[in-house]
Every structure is written in structure tokens, then in C-alpha cells.
C-alpha positions in Angstrom: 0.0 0.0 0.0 1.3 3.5 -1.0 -0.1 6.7 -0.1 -2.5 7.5 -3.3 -3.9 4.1 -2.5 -4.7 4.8 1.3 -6.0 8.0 0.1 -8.2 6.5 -2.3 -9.6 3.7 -0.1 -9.8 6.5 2.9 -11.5 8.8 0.7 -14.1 5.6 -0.5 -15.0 5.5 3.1 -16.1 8.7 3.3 -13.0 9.8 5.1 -11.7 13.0 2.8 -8.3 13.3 2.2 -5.0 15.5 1.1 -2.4 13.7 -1.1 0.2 15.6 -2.1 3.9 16.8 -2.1 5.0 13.2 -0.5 2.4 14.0 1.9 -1.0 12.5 3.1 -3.0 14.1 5.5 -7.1 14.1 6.8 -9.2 17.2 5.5 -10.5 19.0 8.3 -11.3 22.7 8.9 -8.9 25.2 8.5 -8.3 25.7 12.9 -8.8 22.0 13.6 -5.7 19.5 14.0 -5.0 16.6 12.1 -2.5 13.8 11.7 -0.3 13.7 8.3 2.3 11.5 6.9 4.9 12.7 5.4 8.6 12.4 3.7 10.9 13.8 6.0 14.6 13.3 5.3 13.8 9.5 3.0 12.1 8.6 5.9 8.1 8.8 6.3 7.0 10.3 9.5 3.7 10.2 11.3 2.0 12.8 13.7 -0.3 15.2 15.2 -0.8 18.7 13.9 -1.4 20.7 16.9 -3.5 24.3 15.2 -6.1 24.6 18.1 -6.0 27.6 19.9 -2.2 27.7 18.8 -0.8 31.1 17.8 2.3 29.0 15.5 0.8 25.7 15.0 3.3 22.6 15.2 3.9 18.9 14.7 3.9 16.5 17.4 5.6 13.4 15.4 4.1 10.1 16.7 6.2 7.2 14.7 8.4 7.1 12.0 9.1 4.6 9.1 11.6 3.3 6.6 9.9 3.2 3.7 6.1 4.7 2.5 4.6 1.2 2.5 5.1 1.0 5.5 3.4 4.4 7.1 0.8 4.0 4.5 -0.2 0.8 6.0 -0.2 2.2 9.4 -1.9 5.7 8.8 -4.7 4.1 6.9 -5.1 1.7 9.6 -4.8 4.4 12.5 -7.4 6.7 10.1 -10.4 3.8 9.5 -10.2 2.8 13.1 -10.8 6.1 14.5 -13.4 6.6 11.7 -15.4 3.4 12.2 -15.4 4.1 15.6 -17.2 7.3 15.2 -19.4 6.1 12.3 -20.5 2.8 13.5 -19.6 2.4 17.3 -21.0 5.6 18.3 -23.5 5.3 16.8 -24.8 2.2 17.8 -24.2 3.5 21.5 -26.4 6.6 20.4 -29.5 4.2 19.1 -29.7 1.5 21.8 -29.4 3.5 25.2 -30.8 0.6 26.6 -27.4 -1.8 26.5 -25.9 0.7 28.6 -22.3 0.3 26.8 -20.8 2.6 30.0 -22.9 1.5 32.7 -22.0 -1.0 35.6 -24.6 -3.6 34.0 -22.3 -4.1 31.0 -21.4 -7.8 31.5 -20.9 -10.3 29.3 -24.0 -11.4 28.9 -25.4 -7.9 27.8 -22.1 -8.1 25.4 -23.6 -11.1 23.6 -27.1 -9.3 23.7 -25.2 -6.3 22.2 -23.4 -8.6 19.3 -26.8 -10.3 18.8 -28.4 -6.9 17.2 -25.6 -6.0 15.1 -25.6 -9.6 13.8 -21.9 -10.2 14.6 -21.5 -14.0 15.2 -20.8 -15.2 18.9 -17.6 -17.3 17.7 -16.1 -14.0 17.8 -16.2 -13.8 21.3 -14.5 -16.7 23.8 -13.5 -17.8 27.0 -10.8 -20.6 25.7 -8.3 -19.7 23.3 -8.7 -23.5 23.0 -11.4 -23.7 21.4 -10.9 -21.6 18.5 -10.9 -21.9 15.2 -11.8 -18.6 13.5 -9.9 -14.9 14.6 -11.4 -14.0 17.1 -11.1 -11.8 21.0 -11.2 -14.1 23.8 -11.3 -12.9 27.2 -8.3 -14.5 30.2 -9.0 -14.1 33.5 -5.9 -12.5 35.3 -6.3 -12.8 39.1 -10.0 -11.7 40.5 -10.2 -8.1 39.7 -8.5 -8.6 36.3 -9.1 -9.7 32.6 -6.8 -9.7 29.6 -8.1 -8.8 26.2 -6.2 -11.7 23.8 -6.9 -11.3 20.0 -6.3 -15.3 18.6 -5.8 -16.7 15.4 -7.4 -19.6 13.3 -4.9 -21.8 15.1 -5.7 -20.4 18.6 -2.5 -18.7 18.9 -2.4 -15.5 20.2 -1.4 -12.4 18.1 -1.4 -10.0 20.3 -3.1 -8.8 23.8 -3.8 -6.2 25.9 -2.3 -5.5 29.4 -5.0 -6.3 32.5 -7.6 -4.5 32.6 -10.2 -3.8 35.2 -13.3 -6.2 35.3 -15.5 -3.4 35.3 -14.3 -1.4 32.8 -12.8 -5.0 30.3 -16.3 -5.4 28.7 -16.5 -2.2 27.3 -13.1 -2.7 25.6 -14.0 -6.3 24.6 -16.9 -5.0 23.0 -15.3 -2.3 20.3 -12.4 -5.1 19.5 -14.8 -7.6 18.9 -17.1 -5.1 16.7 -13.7 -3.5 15.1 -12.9 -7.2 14.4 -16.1 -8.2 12.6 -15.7 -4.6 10.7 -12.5 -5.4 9.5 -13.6 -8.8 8.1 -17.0 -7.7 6.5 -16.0 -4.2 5.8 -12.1 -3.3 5.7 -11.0 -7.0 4.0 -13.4 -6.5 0.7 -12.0 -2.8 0.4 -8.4 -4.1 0.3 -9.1 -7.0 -2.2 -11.0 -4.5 -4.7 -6.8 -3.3 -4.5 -5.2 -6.7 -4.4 -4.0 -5.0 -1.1 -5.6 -8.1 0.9 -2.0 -9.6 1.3 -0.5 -6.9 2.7 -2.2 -6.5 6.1 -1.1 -9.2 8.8 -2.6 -10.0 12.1 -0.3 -7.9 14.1 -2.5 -5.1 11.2 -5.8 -6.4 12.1 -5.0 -6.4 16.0 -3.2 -2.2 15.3 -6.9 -1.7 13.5 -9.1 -3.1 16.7 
């Protein structure tokens, strides 16, 4: 993936974008910040334009890269995450007060009742890393007051996880990786094949994208 292509696919998702001059960057009003990518030196850096309420705006670099491919990759992923979350998370929060995303009653159970209306199948969602044999988030106990996040493969290996978090706070993050999860496969996948892009994106991607 190169920069006109994250562009493109960005800008198919209704995200609008800026590509030029070795640069790519979200379109925003003129006094809001942003986040670019740009050539800097043959490398390809990545940060946060800081123009609110500043009287000489600056940028605040967040990662860098070797080559374009590479922070391509990672600002389209950084860009559609943050978008999705807005456009379909939010959202859904906004039209079913009655799960209660942020409230104490968020369990698991409510989870699953929460996956049941957007139609996002339960394998997506385990206890046993054991057991699986699709991607998927599955939630580890970690003493009493503690669960880790783990985001497995087909094989039930674990990509990647999350550090311990709180059980009453845990379900809330379960529940936007598992939705960003089943976005990614019904949504973000058919958008990079239509690129032959598909190829590109590991598991280590998918788990930088949820």
C-alpha cells in the first residue's frame, strides 16, 4: 500500500483526504488539527498537527518509518479505526441507550445481547483460546479483579493482547475489538481486495486496527 492508495480507499469511506507533495493528510477545517504522513529526510513520519488555539501551530511526530509502504499501511489503519469508531460504534451506542455500553450492567451477557443486534456472530467472542478456530477476541482471567483482552488466530495462537484491565471497565473494551474485528472482516477486507491489497495486512495489522 502506498499513499494514493490509502487515500483512495480512505477517501471511499467517506474519510476525505489530502495527497500531495510526498504527503497525506485528513481534511479538516482550517483551525482543527489533524494527523499527516509525510517524507521527512527519505524517511516517512507520522504525527499530530497541533493548530487549536495555537498562535504558530506545530507537529507533534508520533512514529516514524523506513519506507512509505510502511506508514501508509499504518496511517490508513490508524485513520479507518478512528473513523469506524465514530461512524459505527458511536453510533450504535447513540441508538440503543438501553445496553448501557458505559454503565455498571455491561457484563458479558449484555455483550452477547449487544453482538446479537448488530448480527456479529458469537464465535467472535471466547472464554478458551482453546477452542478456537476462526480470529477471534477471547477474554483470560488474570487474578480476581482482572481480565486480559487476547486477539487469537485460526490456530488459537495468540497475536497480540492487551495489558490487564479492570473487570468493570474490560467489557467495554472487549466490545469495540470484537465489533472493530467483525468490521474489518465484513467491511475493511473487501476494500483491500478490490486493491489486491488483501496480502498486505497481517494479524499484528488487524490487531493495530481493533
Amino acid at each position: 500500500m502506498n499513499m494514493k492508495q490509502a487515500a483512495e480507499l480512505l477517501s471511499r469511506e467517506g474519510k476525505s483526504m489530502i495527497y500531495k507533495n510526498n504527503s497525506l493528510q485528513e481534511e479538516v477545517s482550517p483551525y482543527d488539527n489533524y494527523y499527516q504522513l509525510k517524507e521527512d529526510e527519505h524517511k516517512w513520519v507520522y504525527g499530530f498537527w497541533m493548530v487549536e488555539r495555537q498562535n504558530n501551530p506545530y507537529f507533534k511526530k508520533r512514529k516514524e518509518f523506513d519506507t512509505e509502504e510502511e506508514g501508509a499501511k499504518y496511517f490508513f489503519l490508524q485513520t479507518l479505526s478512528t473513523h469506524y469508531f465514530s461512524k459505527y460504534l458511536e453510533e450504535f451506542i447513540k441508538q440503543h441507550p438501553e445496553v448501557d455500553i458505559y454503565g455498571d450492567t455491561f457484563d458479558e451477557r449484555v455483550l452477547r445481547q449487544a453482538m446479537s443486534l448488530l448480527s456479529i456472530p458469537s464465535t467472535l467472542l471466547a472464554n478458551d483460546k482453546n477452542q478456537i478456530t476462526n480470529k477471534a477476541i477471547v477474554l483470560e482471567k488474570s487474578g480476581d479483579s482482572h481480565t486480559v483482552i487476547l486477539f487469537v488466530n485460526e490456530k488459537g495462537e495468540t497475536v497480540k493482547s492487551t495489558l490487564p484491565i479492570e473487570n468493570e471497565s474490560v467489557m467495554f473494551f472487549a466490545f469495540k475489538k470484537v465489533y472493530k474485528l467483525y468490521l474489518f472482516e465484513k467491511k475493511v477486507s473487501p476494500l483491500l481486495e478490490s486493491y489486491n491489497l488483501r496480502d498486505q495486512f497481517t494479524d499484528e495489522d488487524i490487531f493495530l486496527f481493533i
